[in-house]
RODO-2510 file (C-alpha; in nm, 4 decimals, decimal comma):
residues 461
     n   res          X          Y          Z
     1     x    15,3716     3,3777    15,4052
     2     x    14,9994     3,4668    15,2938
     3     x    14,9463     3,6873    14,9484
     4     x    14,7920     3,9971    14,9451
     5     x    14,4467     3,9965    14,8282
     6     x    14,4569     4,2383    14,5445
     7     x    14,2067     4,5561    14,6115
     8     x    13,8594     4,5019    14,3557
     9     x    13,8965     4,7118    14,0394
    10     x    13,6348     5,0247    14,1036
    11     x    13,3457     5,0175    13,8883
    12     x    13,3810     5,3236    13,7362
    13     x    13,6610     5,5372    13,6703
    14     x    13,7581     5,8519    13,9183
    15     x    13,7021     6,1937    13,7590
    16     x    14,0507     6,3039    13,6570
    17     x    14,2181     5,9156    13,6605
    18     x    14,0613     5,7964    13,3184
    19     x    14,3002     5,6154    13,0982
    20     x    14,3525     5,6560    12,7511
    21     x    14,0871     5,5562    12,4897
    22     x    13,7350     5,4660    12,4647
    23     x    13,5541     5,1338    12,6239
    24     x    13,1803     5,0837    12,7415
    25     x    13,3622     5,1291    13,1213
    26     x    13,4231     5,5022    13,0015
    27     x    13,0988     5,5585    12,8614
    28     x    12,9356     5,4369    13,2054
    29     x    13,1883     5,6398    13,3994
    30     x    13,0949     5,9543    13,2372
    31     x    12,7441     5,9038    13,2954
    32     x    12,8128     5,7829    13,6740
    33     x    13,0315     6,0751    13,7379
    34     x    12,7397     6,3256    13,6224
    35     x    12,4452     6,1345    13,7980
    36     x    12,2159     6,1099    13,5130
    37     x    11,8995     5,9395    13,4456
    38     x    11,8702     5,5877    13,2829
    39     x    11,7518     5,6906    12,9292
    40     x    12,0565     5,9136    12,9309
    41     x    12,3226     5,6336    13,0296
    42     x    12,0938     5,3886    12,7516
    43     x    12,1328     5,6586    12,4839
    44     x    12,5143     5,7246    12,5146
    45     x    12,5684     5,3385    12,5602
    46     x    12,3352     5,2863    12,2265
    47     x    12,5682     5,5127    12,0789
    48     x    12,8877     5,3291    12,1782
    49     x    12,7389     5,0300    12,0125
    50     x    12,7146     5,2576    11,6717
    51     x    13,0559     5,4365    11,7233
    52     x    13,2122     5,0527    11,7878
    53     x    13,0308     4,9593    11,4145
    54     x    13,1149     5,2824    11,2382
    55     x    13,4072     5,3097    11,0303
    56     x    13,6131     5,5800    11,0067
    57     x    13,5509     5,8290    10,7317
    58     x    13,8196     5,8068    10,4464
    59     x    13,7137     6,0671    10,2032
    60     x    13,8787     6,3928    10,1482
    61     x    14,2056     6,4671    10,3308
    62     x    14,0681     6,2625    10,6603
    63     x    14,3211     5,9306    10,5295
    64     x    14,6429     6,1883    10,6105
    65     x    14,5452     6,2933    10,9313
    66     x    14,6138     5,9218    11,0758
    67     x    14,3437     6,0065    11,3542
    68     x    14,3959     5,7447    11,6555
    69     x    14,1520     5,8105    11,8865
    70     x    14,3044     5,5257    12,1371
    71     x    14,5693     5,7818    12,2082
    72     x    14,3562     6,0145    12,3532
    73     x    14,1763     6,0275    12,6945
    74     x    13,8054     6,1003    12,6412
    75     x    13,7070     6,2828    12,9337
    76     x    13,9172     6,4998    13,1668
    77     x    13,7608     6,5980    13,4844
    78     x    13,8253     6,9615    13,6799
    79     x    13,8253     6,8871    13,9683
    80     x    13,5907     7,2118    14,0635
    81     x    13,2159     7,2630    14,1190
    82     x    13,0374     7,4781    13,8981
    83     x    13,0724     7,8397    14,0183
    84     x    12,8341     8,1309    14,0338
    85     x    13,0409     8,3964    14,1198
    86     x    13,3273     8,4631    13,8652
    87     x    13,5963     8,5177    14,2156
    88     x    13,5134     8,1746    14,2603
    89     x    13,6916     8,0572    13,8820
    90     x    14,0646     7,9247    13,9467
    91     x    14,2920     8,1993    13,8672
    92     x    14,4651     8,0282    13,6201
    93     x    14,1323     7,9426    13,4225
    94     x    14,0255     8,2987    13,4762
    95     x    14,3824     8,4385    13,3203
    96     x    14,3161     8,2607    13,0103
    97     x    13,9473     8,3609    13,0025
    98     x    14,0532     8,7765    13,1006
    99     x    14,3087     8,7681    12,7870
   100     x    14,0319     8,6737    12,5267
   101     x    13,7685     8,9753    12,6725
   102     x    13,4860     8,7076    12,8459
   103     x    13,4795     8,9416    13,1629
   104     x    13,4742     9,2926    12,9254
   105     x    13,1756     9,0834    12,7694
   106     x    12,9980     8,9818    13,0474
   107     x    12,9821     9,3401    13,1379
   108     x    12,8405     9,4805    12,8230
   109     x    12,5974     9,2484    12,7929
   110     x    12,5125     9,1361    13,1535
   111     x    12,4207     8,7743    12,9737
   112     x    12,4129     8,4782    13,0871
   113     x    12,7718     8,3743    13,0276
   114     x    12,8831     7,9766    13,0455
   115     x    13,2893     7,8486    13,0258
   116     x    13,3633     7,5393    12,9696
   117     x    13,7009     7,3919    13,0630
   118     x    13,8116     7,0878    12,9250
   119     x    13,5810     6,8242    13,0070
   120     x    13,3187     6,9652    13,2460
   121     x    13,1706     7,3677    13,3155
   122     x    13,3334     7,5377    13,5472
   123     x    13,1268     7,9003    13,5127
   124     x    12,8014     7,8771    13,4694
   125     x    12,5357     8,2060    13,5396
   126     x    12,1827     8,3074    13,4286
   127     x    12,1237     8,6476    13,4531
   128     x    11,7464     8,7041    13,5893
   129     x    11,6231     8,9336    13,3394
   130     x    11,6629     8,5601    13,1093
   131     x    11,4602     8,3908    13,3592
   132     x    11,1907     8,6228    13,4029
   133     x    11,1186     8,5653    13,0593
   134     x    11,0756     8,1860    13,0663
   135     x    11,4571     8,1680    12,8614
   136     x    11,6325     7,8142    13,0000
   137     x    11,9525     7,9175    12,9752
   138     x    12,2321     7,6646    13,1031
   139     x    12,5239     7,4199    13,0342
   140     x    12,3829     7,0918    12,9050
   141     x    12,4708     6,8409    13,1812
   142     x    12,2279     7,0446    13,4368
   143     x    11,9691     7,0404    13,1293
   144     x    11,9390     6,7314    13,1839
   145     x    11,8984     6,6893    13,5186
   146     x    11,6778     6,9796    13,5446
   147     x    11,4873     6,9921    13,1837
   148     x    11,4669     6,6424    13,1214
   149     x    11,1507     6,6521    12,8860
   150     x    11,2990     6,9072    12,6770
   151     x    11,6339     6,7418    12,6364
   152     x    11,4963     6,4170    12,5808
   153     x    11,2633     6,4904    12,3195
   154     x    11,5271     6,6831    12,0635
   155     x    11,8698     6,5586    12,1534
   156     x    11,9967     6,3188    11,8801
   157     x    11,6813     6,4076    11,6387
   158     x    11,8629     6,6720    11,4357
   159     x    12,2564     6,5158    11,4240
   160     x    12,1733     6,1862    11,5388
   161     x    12,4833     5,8818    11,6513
   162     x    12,3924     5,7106    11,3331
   163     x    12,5134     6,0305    11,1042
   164     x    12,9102     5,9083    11,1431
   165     x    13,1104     5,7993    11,3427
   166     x    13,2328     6,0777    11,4842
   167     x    12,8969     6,2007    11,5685
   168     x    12,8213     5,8472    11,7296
   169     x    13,1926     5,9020    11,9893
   170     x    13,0615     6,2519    12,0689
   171     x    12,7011     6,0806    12,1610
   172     x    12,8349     5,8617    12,3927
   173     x    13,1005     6,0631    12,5645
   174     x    12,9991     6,4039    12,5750
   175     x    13,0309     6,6375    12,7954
   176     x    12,9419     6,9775    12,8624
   177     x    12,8081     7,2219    12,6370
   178     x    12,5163     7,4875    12,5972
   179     x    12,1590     7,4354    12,6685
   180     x    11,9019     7,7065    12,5661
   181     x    11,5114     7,7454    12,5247
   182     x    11,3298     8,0090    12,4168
   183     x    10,9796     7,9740    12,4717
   184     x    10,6939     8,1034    12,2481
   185     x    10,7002     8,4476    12,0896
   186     x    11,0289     8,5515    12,2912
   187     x    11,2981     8,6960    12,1975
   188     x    11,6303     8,6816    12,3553
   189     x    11,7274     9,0708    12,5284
   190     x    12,0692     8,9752    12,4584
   191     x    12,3362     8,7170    12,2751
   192     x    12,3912     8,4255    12,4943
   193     x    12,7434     8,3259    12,5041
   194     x    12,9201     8,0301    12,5565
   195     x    13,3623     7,9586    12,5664
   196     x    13,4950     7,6360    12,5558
   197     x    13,8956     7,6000    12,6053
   198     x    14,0624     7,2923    12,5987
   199     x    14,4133     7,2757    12,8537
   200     x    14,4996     6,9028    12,8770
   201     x    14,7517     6,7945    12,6390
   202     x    14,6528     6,4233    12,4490
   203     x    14,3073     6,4671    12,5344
   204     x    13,9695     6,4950    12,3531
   205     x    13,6262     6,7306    12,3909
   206     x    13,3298     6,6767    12,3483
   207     x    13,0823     6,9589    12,4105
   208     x    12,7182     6,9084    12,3277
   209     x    12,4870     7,2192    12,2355
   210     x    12,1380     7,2110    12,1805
   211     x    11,9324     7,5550    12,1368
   212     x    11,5062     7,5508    12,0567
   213     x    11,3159     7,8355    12,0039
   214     x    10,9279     7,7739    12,0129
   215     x    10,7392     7,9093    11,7880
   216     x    10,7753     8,2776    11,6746
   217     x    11,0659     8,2975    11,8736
   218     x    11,4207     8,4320    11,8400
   219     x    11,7550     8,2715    11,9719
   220     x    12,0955     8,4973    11,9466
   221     x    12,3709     8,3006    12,0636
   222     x    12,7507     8,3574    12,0293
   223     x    13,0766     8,1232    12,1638
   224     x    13,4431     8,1182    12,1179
   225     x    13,6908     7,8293    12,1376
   226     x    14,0587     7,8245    12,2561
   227     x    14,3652     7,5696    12,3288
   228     x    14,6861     7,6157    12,5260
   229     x    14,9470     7,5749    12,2726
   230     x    15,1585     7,2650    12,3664
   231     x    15,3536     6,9733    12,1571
   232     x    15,0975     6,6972    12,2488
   233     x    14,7994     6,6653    11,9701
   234     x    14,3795     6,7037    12,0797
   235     x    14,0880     6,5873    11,9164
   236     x    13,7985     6,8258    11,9243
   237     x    13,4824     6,6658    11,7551
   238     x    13,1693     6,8581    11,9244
   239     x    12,7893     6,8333    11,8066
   240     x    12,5337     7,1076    11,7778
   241     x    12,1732     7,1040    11,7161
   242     x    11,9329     7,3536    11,6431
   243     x    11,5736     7,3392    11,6514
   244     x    11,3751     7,6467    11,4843
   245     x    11,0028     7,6066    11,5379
   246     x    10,7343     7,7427    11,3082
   247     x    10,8496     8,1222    11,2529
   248     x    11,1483     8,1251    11,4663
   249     x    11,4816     8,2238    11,4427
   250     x    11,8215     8,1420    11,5659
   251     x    12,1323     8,3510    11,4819
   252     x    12,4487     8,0882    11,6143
   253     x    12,8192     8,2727    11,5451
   254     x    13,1329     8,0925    11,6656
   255     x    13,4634     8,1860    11,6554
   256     x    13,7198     7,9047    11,6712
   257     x    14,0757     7,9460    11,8093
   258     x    14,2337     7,6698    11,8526
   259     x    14,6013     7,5616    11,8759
   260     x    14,7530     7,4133    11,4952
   261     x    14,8406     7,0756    11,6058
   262     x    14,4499     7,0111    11,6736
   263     x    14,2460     6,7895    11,4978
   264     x    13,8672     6,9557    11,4983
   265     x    13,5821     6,7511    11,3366
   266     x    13,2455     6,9153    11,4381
   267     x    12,9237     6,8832    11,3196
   268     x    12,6868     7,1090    11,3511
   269     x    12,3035     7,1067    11,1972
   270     x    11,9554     7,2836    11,2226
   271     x    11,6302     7,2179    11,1720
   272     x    11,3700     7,4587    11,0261
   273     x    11,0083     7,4550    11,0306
   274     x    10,7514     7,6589    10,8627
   275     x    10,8831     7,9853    10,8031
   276     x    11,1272     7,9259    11,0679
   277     x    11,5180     8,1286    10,9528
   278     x    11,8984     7,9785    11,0744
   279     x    12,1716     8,1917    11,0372
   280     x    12,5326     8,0027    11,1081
   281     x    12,8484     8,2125    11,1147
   282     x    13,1114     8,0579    11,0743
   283     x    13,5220     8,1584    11,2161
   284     x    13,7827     7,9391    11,1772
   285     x    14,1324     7,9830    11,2609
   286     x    14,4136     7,7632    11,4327
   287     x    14,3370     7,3416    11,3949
   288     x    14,3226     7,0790    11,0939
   289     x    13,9677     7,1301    11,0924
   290     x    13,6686     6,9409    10,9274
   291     x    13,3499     7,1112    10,9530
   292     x    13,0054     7,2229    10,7524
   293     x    12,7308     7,3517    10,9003
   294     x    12,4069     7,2130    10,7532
   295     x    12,0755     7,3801    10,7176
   296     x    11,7593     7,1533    10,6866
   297     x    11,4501     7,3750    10,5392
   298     x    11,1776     7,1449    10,6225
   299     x    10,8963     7,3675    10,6269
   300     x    10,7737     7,5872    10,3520
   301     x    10,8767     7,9145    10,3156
   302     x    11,2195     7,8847    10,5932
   303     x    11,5350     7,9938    10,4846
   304     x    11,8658     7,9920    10,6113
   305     x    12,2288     8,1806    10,5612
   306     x    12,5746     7,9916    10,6426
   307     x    12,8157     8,2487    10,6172
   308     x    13,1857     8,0878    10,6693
   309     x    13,5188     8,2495    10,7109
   310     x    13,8915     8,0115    10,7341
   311     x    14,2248     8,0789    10,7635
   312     x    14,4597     7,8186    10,7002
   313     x    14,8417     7,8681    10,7522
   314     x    15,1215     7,6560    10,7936
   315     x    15,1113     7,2841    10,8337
   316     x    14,7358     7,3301    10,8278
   317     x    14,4513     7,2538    10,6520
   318     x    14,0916     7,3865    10,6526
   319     x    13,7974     7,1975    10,4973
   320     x    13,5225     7,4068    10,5715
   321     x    13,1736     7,4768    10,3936
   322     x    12,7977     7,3674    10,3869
   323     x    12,5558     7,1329    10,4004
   324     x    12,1682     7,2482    10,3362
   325     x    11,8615     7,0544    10,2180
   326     x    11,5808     7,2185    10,0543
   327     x    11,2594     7,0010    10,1651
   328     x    10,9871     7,2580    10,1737
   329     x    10,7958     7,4395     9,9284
   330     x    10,9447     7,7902     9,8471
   331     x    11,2232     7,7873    10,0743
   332     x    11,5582     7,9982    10,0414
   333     x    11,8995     7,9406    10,1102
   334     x    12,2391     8,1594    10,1159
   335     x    12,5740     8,0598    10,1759
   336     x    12,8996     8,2792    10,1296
   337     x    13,2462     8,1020    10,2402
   338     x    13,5823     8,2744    10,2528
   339     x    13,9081     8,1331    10,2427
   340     x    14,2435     8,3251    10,3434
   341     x    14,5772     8,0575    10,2869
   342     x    14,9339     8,1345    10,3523
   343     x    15,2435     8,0445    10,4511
   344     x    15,2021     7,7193    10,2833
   345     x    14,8328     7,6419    10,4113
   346     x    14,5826     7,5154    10,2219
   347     x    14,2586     7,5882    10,2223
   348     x    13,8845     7,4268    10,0421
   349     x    13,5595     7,4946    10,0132
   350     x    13,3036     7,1571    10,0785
   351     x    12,9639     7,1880    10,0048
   352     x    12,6360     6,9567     9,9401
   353     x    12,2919     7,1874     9,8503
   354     x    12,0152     6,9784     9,7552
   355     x    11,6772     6,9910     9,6214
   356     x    11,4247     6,7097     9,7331
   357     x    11,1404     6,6409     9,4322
   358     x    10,9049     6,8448     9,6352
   359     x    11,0872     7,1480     9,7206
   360     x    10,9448     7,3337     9,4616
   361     x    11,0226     7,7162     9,4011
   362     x    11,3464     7,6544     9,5893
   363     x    11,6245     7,8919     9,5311
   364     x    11,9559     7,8747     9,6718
   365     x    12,2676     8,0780     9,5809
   366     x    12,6311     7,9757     9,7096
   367     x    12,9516     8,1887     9,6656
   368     x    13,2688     8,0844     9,7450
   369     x    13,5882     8,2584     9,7357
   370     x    13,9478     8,1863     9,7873
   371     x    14,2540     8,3970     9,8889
   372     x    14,6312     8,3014     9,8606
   373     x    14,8541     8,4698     9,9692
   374     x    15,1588     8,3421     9,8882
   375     x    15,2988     8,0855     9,5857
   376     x    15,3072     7,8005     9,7875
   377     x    14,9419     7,7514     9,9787
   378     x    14,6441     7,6058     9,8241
   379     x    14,3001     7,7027     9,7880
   380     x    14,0119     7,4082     9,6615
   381     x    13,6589     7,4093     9,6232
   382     x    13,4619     7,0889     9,5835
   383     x    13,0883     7,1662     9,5512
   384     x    12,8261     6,9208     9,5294
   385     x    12,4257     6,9513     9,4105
   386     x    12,2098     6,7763     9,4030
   387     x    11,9141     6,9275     9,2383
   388     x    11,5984     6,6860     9,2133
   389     x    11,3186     6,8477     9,1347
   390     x    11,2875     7,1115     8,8272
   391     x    11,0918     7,3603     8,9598
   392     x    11,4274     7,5105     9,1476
   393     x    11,6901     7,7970     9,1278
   394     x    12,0688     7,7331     9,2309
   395     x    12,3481     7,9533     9,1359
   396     x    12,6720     7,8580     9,2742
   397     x    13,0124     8,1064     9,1533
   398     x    13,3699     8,0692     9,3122
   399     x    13,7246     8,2329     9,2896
   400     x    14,0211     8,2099     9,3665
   401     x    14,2675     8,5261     9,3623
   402     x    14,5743     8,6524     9,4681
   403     x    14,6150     9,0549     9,6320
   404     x    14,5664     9,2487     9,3235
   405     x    14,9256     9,3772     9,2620
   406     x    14,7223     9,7563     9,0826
   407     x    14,4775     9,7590     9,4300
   408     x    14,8498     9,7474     9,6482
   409     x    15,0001    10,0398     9,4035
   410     x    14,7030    10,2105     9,4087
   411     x    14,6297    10,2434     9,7854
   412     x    15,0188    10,2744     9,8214
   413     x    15,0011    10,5941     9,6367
   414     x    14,7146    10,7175     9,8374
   415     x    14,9795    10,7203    10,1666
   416     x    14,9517    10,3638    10,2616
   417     x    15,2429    10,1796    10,3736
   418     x    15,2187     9,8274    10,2002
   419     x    15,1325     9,6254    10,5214
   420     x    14,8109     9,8697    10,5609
   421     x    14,7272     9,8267    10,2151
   422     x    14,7443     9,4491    10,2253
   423     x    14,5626     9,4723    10,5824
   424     x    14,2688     9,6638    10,3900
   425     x    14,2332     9,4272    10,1412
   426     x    14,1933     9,1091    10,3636
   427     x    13,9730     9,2947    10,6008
   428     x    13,7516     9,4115    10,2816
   429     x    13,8056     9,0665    10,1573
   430     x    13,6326     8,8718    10,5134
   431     x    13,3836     9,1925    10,5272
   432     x    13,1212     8,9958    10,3945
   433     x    13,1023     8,7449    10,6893
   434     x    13,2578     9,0090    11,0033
   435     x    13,0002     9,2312    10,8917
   436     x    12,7557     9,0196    11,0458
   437     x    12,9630     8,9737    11,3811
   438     x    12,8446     9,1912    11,6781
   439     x    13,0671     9,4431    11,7389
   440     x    13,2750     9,3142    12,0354
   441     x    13,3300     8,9968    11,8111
   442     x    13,4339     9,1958    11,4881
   443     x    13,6602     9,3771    11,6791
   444     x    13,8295     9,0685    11,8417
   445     x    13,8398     8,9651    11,4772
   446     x    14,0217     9,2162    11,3045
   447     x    14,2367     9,2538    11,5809
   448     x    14,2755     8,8137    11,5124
   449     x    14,3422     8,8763    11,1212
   450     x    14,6185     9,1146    11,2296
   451     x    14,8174     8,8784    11,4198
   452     x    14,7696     8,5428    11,2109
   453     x    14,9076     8,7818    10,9072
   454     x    15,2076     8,8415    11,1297
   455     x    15,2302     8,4957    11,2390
   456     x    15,1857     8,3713    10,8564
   457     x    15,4995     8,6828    10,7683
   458     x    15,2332     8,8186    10,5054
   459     x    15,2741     9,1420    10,7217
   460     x    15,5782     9,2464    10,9390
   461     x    15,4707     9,2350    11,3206
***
């Protein structure tokens, strides 16, 4: 009787048979299974090394989460080619994608419109009027393939695998994720948009987004995020750069949906030159989530505005905020964060605002406010600045209220039924940040605040 040679173990791993947890054979695979370049494979795999050194943060509420990130599989293929022709999407995918308005959207705006499912893009299209004006507009897997020299000389400079190590895992196993370019003195005609949904239960994402706009020019873009609801936990950590050259501007609004049982660590970051301007709005609903987006004025005269808006409810927690470093002379910062907790949630504000010794005539003012809504959720605010220099202007204020039982009476005896009253307030309370939502998205949103105030029983459905 002769034995069976046993069949070689493949090299790499097949797209939608990778096993749980994270190795240097998944890295590779990832890389393999997208056909890129050499420096791309050396920088994920120089990443590794970092996210292998790292240790895991332990500061805030991260020690209760009891994150495992061998439990998860890193990279879940579709199984589909990228599609041009929205037909062409699985129904299924498209179901999910018709329910949260991306078709009404596409419409309306006749963008360029990317969706991202799970692991790798399965819609991508670039309307012409975007190309006739030079505007690279496209997930970031063809990026690199097809813009190489642009990709290669921002990605990592802004959030780079050596920031944490969370930043380091996304580094070496991204995948998908936005590309954009804006070139010189060009503006874009409309928002670019971008959805990311995550449908594989145990599994992690990792979408990568990096948007420059050259010099004097201007960058709207706008993306949602959603999860099928399901018992099994996901780990979400993404990583966004942007880079605003001399007198640019980039406007970047996101509105996150995900499912409770989520973890969500993201880190997002800009860069601003010489009277360059970032605006990050901020929506967060559904997830434990960890994230601040960070603002770096580098050159004189930029500013920048984070403008955040949570809702925690039960058996979650939001730790949202801000991160933004003055650098340059004269520059000008502006964040406002808003907090909504109930039904047992709890809810903080985290912020860092510094001055460096030669940002002089800097001026930054930071507002944050918190909302419960019932006795038993939580609202927190742990600020942090770090002022260096003394030739600088911070002013940082924060509450924390309940509904104002005379505002209820009051607009209950101008015909209100109590629900409508409350309603008002928490819509007047998140004005401040949905103001600044285009108008499809601040619709979606009240239409959001609604139903987690039903879910939450601070409203009857």
């Amino acid at each position: 009787m002769t034995a069976t040679a046993l069949a070689p173990e493949p090299e790499y791993y097949a797209p939608d048979a990778f096993p749980n947890g994270i190795s240097r054979k998944v890295v590779e695979s990832i890389s393999h299974i997208k056909n890129e370049p050499g420096w791309m494979t050396e920088f994920r795999l120089k990443s590794f090394d970092v996210f292998e050194k790292k240790p895991m943060p332990d500061w805030g509420f991260i020690p209760h989460f009891q994150i495992d990130l061998e439990n998860y599989v890193h990279y879940v293929g579709s199984g589909a080619r990228k599609k041009k022709s929205w037909d062409e999407v699985d129904p299924e995918v498209l179901r999910s994608f018709e329910r949260l308005g991306i078709p009404e959207h596409e419409r309306r705006y006749l963008a360029g419109l990317e969706a991202m499912n799970d692991s790798e893009t399965v819609y991508a299209n670039v309307k012409k009027e975007l190309a006739d004006l030079g505007i690279l507009f496209c997930d970031i897997d063809t990026a690199i393939r097809e813009y190489p020299d642009i990709v290669r000389k921002y990605i990592g400079t802004v959030v780079t695998p050596y920031d944490n190590k969370f930043a380091a895992l996304n580094s070496a196993v991204f995948s998908g994720g936005s590309f954009a370019y804006c070139p010189r003195g060009v503006k874009t005609p409309m928002p670019l948009q971008a959805y990311f949904k995550v449908t594989a239960a145990a599994s992690g994402q990792y979408e990568r987004t990096l948007l420059i706009a050259d010099e004097g020019a201007e960058i709207v873009y706008s993306e949602g995020c959603s999860s099928v609801q399901d018992l099994g936990t996901n780990f979400h950590t993404a990583v966004v750069e942007l880079v605003a050259l001399d007198r640019a501007r980039i406007h970047y609004t996101t509105i996150q949906n995900w499912k409770k049982n989520m973890y969500n660590w993201t880190v997002k970051r800009g860069l601003c030159e010489s009277r360059a301007h970032i605006t990050w709005t901020d929506v967060n609903i559904g997830a434990i989530t960890m994230k601040y987006p960070g603002i770096i004025l580098k050159g004189d005269n930029s500013t920048g505005d984070i403008l955040s808006l949570a809702f925690a409810g039960r058996d979650q927690i939001q730790d949202t905020g801000a991160r933004v470093v003055h650098v340059g002379q004269n520059t000008r910062s502006n964040i406002l964060a808003k907090g909504i907790a109930l039904d047992g949630g709890i809810n903080s504000y985290r912020g860092l605002v510094k001055f460096d010794k030669g940002a002089v005539g800097a001026y930054s003012h930071i507002k944050c406010d918190g909302l419960m809504l019932d006795e038993r959720s939580e609202s927190h605010a742990y600020p942090y600045n770090d002022v260096s220099g003394t030739e600088g202007t911070l002013n940082y204020e924060a509450t924390v209220s309940k509904i104002d039982s005379d505002q209820l009476f009051y607009l209950q005896s101008r015909g209100l039924s109590e629900d409508e009253a409350k309603l008002l307030i928490i819509n007047g309370f998140c004005e401040g940040v949905v103001r600044n939502l285009n108008i499809e998205y601040s619709v979606e949103m009240t239409r959001l605040i609604r139903m987690i105030l039903e879910d939450g029983q601070a409203i009857a459905s």
